[in-house]
C-alpha positions in Angstrom: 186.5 -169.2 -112.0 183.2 -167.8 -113.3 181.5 -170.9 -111.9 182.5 -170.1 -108.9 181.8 -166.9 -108.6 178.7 -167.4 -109.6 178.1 -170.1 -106.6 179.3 -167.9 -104.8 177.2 -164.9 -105.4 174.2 -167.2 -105.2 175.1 -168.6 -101.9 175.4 -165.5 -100.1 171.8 -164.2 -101.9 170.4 -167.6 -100.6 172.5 -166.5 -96.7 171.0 -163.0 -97.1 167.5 -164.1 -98.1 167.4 -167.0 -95.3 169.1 -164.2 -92.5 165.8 -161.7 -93.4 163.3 -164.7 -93.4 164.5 -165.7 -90.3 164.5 -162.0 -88.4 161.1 -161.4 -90.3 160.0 -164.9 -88.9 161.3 -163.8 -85.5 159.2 -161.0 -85.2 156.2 -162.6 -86.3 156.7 -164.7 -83.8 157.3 -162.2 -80.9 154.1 -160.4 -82.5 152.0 -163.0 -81.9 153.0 -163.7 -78.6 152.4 -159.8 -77.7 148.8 -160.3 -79.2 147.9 -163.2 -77.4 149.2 -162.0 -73.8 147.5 -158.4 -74.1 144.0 -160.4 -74.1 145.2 -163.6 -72.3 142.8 -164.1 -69.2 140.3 -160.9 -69.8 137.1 -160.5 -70.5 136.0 -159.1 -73.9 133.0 -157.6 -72.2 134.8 -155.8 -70.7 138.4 -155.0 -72.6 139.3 -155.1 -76.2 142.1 -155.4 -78.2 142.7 -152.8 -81.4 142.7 -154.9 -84.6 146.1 -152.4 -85.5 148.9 -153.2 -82.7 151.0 -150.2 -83.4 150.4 -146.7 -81.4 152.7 -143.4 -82.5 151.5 -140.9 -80.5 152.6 -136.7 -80.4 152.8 -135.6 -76.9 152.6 -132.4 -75.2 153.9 -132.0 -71.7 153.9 -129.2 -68.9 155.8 -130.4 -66.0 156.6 -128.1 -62.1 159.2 -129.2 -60.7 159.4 -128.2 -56.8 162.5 -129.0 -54.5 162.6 -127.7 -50.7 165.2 -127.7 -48.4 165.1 -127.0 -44.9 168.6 -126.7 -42.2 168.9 -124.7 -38.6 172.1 -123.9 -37.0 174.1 -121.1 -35.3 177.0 -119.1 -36.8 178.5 -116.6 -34.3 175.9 -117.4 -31.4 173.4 -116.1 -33.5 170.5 -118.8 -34.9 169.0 -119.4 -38.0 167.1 -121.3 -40.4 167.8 -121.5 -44.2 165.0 -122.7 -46.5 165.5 -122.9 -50.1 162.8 -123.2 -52.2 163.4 -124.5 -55.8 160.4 -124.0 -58.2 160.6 -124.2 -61.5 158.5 -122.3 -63.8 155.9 -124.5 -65.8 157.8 -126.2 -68.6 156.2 -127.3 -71.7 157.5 -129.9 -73.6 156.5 -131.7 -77.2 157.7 -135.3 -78.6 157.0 -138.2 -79.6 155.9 -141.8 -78.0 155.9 -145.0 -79.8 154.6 -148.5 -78.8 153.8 -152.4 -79.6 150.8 -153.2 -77.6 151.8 -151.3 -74.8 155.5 -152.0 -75.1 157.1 -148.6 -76.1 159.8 -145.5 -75.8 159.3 -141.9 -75.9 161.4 -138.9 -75.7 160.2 -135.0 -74.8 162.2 -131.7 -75.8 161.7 -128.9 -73.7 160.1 -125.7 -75.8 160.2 -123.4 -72.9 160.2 -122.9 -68.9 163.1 -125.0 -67.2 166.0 -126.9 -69.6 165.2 -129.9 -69.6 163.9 -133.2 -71.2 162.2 -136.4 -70.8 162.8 -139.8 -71.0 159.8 -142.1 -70.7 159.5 -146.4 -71.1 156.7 -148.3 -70.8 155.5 -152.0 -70.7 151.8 -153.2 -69.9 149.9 -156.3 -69.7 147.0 -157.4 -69.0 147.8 -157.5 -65.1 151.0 -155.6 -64.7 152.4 -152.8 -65.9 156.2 -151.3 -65.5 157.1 -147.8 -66.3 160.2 -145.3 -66.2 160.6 -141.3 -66.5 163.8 -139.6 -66.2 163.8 -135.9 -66.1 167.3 -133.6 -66.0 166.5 -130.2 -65.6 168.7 -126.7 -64.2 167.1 -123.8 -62.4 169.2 -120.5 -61.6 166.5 -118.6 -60.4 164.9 -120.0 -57.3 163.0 -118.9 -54.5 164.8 -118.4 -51.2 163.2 -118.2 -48.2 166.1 -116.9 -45.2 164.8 -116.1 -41.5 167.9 -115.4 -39.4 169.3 -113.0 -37.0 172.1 -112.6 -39.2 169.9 -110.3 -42.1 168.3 -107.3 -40.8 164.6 -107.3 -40.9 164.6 -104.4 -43.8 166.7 -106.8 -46.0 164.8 -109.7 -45.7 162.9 -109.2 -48.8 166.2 -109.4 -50.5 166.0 -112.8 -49.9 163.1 -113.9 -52.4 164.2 -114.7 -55.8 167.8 -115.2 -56.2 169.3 -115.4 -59.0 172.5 -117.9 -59.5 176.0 -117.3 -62.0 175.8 -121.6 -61.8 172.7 -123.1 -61.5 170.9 -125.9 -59.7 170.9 -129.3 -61.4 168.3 -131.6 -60.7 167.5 -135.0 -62.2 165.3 -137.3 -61.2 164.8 -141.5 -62.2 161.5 -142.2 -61.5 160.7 -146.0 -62.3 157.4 -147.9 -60.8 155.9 -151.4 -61.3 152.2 -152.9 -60.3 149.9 -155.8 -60.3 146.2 -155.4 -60.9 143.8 -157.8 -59.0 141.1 -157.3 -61.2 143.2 -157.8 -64.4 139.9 -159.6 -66.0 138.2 -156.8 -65.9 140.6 -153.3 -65.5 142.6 -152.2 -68.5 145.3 -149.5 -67.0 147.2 -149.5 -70.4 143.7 -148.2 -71.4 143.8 -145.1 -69.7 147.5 -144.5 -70.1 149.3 -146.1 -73.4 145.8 -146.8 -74.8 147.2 -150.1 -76.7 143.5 -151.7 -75.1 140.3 -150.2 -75.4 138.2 -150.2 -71.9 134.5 -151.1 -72.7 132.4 -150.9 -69.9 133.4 -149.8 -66.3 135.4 -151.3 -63.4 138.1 -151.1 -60.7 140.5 -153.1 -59.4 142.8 -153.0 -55.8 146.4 -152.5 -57.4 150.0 -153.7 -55.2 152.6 -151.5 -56.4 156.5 -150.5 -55.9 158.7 -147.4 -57.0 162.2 -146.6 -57.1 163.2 -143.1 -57.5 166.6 -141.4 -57.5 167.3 -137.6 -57.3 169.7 -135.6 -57.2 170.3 -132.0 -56.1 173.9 -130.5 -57.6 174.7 -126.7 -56.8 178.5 -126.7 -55.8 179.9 -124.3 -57.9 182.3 -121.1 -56.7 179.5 -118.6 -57.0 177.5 -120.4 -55.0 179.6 -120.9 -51.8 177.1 -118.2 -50.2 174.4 -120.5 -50.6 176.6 -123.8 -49.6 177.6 -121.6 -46.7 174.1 -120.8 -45.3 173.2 -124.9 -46.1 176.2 -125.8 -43.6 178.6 -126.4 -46.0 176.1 -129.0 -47.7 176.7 -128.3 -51.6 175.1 -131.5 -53.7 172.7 -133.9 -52.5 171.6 -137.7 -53.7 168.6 -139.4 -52.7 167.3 -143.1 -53.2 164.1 -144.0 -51.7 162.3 -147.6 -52.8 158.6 -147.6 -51.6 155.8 -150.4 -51.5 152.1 -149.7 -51.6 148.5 -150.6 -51.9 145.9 -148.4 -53.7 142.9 -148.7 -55.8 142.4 -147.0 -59.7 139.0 -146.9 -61.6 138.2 -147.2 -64.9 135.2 -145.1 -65.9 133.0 -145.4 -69.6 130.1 -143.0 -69.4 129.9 -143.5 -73.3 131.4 -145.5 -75.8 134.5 -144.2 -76.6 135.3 -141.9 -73.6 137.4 -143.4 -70.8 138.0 -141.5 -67.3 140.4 -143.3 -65.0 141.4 -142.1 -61.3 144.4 -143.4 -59.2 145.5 -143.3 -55.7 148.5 -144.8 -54.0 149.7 -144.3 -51.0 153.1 -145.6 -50.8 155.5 -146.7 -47.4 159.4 -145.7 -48.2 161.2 -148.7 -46.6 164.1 -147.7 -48.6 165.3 -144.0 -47.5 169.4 -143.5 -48.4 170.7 -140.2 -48.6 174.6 -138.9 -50.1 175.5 -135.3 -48.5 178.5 -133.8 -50.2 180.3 -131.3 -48.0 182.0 -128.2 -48.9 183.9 -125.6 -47.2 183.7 -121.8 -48.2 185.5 -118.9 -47.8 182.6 -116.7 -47.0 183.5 -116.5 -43.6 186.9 -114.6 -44.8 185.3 -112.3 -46.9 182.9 -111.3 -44.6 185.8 -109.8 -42.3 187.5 -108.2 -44.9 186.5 -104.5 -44.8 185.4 -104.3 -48.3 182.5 -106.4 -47.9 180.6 -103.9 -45.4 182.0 -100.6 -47.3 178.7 -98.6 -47.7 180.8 -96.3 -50.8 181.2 -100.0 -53.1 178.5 -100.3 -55.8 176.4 -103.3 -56.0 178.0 -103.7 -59.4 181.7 -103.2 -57.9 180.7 -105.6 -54.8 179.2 -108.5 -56.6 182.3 -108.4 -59.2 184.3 -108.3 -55.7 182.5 -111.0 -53.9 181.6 -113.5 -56.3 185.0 -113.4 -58.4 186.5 -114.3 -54.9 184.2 -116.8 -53.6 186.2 -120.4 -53.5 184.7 -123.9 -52.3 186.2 -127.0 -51.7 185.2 -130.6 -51.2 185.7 -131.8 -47.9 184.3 -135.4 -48.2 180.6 -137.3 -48.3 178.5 -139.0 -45.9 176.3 -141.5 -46.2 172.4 -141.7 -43.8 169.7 -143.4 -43.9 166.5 -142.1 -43.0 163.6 -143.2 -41.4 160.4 -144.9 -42.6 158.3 -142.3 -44.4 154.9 -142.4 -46.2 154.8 -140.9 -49.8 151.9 -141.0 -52.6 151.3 -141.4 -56.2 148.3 -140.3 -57.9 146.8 -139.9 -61.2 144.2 -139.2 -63.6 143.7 -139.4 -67.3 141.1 -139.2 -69.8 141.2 -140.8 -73.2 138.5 -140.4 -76.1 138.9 -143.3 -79.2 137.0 -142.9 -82.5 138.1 -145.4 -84.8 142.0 -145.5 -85.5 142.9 -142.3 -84.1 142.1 -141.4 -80.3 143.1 -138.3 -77.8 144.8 -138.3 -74.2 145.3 -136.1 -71.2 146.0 -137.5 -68.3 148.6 -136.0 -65.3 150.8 -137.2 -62.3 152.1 -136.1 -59.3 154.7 -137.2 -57.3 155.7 -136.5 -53.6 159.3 -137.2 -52.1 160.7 -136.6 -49.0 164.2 -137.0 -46.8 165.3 -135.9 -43.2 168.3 -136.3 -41.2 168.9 -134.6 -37.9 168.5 -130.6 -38.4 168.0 -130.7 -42.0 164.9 -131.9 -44.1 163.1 -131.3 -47.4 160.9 -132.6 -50.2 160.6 -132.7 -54.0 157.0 -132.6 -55.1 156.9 -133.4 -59.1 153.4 -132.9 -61.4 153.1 -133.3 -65.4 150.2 -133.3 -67.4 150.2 -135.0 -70.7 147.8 -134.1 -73.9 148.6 -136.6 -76.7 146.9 -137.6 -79.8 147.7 -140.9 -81.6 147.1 -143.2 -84.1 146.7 -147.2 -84.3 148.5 -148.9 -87.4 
């Protein structure tokens, strides 16, 4: 019995030992092959390849998130046109970015401004690159822009900031791919994930495709005033896939400093849009006598209003919009001195839908500042 035991306990030491070899050997393997491709086909004039493969990397962000809406229509003969205007405040965010020559994760906390985070993944080679951001983030104080016959002209100004019991929901998938025609000489992960090192300056034409998803989601109770003046439209979705050709440079005024510019100008042959309806009991409340009762405190009249207000789903529908034009651009300036090196680069993103009276845009910047190590 001891003898076998003792086989025993050596076998499974041998499995374990052979199982970590074989993982360890595994990832040698996929090292190497992740060395060799981020310097397969350049020129070493031109790029270079860190001896240390590893880059951890602090980031912090500050992000604007805008969203505008735009609908016309006519309630009781009378026209109008609502325009809500969603702007976040300027959101600062701070985490942390990790990465295998160019192939990495990272994930941002919000530390003030919107509530929100970040998700970022990245993966760049020496001709190509594929990246994603999500971003989930609630307002409940937006701007809100009303002209209408229905508000008297000396309560317009009412109608600036409004502030929401429920707010607006917004999240937004982000996720682009490109090929660089000038691979050879161009580094982008050299301006952006800095897992190469751009010696000397150069440009290259760049093909490219996005997919972005957002969505807009205010249909709560206490907001049926605002479904109401958005004809009954109460949460939005939005997929839009977009080709494009542009043209980033790669600038080295000194050893060590990199300045890169990007423009793309992007054609949305993809344009699908989900309108959730709601109906409202605004209407009823508005002709109950209570609402235009000049003796009721604002205090008394929003506990009124808003603890009555009701909403109800009344279905979705489904459009597609037209062919529209959108853009990406960038711009980001990295330092290296020896290991270590220092980022800031920033983004900014434009989106648009339409379908018949109703149309809008979400415009989306961030600027990064990082500082990272090579190991």
């Amino acid at each position: 019995m001891k003898k076998t035991l003792v086989i025993l306990i050596a076998l499974l030491t041998c499995g374990h030992v052979s199982a970590q070899n074989g993982v360890r050997g595994l990832l040698k393997k996929l090292g190497t092959k992740l060395d060799s491709m981020a310097v397969k086909g350049v020129d070493r004039r031109y790029i270079d390849a860190p001896e240390k493969p590893w880059q951890i990397i602090v980031r912090g962000n500050m992000n604007q998130s805008t969203v505008s809406m735009n609908t016309e229509g006519v309630i009781d003969g009378l026209s109008y046109s609502a325009k809500p205007h969603l702007e976040t405040r300027p959101s600062r965010y701070v985490g942390l970015w990790a990465g295998y020559r160019g192939y990495g994760v990272g994930y941002t906390i919000n530390v003030g401004g919107d509530k929100g985070s970040y998700f970022t993944a990245g993966a760049t080679g020496g001709s190509y690159g594929i990246n994603l951001r999500i971003h989930s983030f609630e307002e409940d104080s937006p701007d809100f822009n009303l002209n209408s016959d229905l508000v008297p002209e000396e309560n317009k100004d009412d109608w600036g900031e409004v502030h929401l019991s429920d707010p607006i929901k917004v999240r937004t998938v982000i996720a682009d791919a490109y090929y660089l025609f000038n691979g050879k000489r161009f580094s982008y992960s050299a301006a952006y994930d800095q897992s190469l090192i751009q010696k000397r300056s150069a440009g290259s034409l760049m093909a490219g495709a996005m997919y972005y998803y957002g969505r807009i989601d205010y249909a709560a109770p206490t907001n049926a005033d605002l479904i109401y003046l958005m004809q009954g439209l109460g949460r939005i979705k939005l997929w839009q896939g977009s080709i494009g050709v542009g043209y980033a440079y790669n600038w080295v005024p000194v050893r060590g400093l990199l300045v890169n510019a990007m423009v793309m100008p992007m054609l949305t042959v993809v344009n699908r849009l989900k309108a959730y309806g709601y109906s409202t009991n605004v209407e009823e409340l508005m002709e109950d006598p209570k609402f235009w009762d000049p003796e009721t405190t604002d205090d008394e009249w929003d506990k009124w209003f808003y603890g009555n207000l009701r909403i109800a789903p009344m279905g979705d529908m489904s459009f597609n919009s037209g062919i529209t034009v959108n853009f990406d651009a960038r711009l980001s300036v990295t330092y290296n001195f020896g290991r270590y090196f220092v980022n800031a680069y920033g983004q900014f993103n434009n989106m648009r839908y339409t379908h018949d009276s109703s149309h809008g845009h979400l415009n989306d910047w961030f600027v990064n500042a990082s500082i990272g190590v090579r190991l």
